[in-house]
Backbone as JSON, one array per atom type, in Angstrom:
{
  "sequence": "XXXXXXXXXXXXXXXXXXXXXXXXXXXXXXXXXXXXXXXXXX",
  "N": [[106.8, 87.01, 92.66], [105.5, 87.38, 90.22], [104.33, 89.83, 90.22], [105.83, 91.78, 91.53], [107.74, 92.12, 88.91], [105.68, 92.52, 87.59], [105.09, 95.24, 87.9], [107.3, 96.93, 87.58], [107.37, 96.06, 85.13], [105.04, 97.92, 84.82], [105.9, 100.3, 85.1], [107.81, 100.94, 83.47], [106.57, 101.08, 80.93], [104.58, 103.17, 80.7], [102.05, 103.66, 79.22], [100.13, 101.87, 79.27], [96.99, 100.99, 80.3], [95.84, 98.7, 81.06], [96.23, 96.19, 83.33], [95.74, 92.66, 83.88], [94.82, 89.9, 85.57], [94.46, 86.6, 85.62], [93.0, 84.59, 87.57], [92.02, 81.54, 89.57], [90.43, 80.69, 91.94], [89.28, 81.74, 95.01], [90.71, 82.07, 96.87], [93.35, 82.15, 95.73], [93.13, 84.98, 94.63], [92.81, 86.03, 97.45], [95.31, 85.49, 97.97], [96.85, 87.17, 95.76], [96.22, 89.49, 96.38], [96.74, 90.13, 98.8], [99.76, 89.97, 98.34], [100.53, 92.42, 96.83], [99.02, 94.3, 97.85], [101.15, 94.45, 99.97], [103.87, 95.1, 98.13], [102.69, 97.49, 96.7], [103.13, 99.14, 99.13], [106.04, 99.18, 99.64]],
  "CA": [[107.68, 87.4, 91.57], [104.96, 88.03, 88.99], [103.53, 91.03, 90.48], [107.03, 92.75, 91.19], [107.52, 91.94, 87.22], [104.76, 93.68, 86.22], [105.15, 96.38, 88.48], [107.9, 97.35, 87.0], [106.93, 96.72, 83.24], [104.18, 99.15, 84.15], [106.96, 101.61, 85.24], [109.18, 101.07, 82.29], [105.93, 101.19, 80.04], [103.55, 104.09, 81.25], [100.96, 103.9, 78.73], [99.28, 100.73, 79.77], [95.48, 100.99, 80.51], [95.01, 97.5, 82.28], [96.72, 94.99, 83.3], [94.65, 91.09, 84.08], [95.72, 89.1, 86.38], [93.58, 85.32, 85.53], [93.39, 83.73, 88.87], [91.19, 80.84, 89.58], [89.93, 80.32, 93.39], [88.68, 83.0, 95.54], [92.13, 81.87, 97.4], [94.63, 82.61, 94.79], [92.75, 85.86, 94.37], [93.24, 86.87, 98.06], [96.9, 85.36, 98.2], [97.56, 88.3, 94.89], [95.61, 90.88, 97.07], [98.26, 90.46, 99.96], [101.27, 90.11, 98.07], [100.33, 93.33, 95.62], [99.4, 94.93, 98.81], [102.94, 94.69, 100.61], [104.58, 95.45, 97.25], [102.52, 98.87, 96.82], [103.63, 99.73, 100.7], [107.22, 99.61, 99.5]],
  "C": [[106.88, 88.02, 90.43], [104.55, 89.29, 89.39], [104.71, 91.92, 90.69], [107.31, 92.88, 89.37], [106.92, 92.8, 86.7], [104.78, 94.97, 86.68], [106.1, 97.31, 87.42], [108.03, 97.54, 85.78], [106.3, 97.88, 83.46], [105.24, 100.34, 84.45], [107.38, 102.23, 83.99], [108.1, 101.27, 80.96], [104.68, 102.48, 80.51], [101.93, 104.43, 80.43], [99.88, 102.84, 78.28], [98.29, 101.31, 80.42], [95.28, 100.27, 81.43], [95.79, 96.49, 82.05], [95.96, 93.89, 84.19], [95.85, 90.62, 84.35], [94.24, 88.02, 86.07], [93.57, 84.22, 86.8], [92.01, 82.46, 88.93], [90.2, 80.36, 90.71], [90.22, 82.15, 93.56], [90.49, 82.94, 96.82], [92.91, 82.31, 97.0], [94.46, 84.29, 94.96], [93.15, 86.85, 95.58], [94.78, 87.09, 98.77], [97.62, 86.97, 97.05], [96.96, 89.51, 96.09], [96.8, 91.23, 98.43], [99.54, 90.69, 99.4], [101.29, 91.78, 97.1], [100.06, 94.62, 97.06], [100.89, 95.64, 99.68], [104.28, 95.33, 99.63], [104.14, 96.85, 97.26], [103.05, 99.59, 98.15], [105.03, 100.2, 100.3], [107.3, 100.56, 98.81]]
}
């Protein structure tokens, strides 16, 4: 859910630089890398 979210802020906002994502395990990190993955595909 968070990564659709921001997807779409950055849509609706286009003059964002960088958006941080604070993750904590090397786990979490490659659970966002899949889900951010499958979201860019769509």
């Amino acid at each position: 859910i968070a990564l659709e979210t921001v997807r779409q802020f950055a849509r609706d906002n286009p003059g964002l630089d960088e958006i941080r994502f604070v993750l904590f395990t090397d786990r979490d990190l490659k659970v966002y890398e899949g889900a951010l993955e499958e979201i860019l595909a769509r």
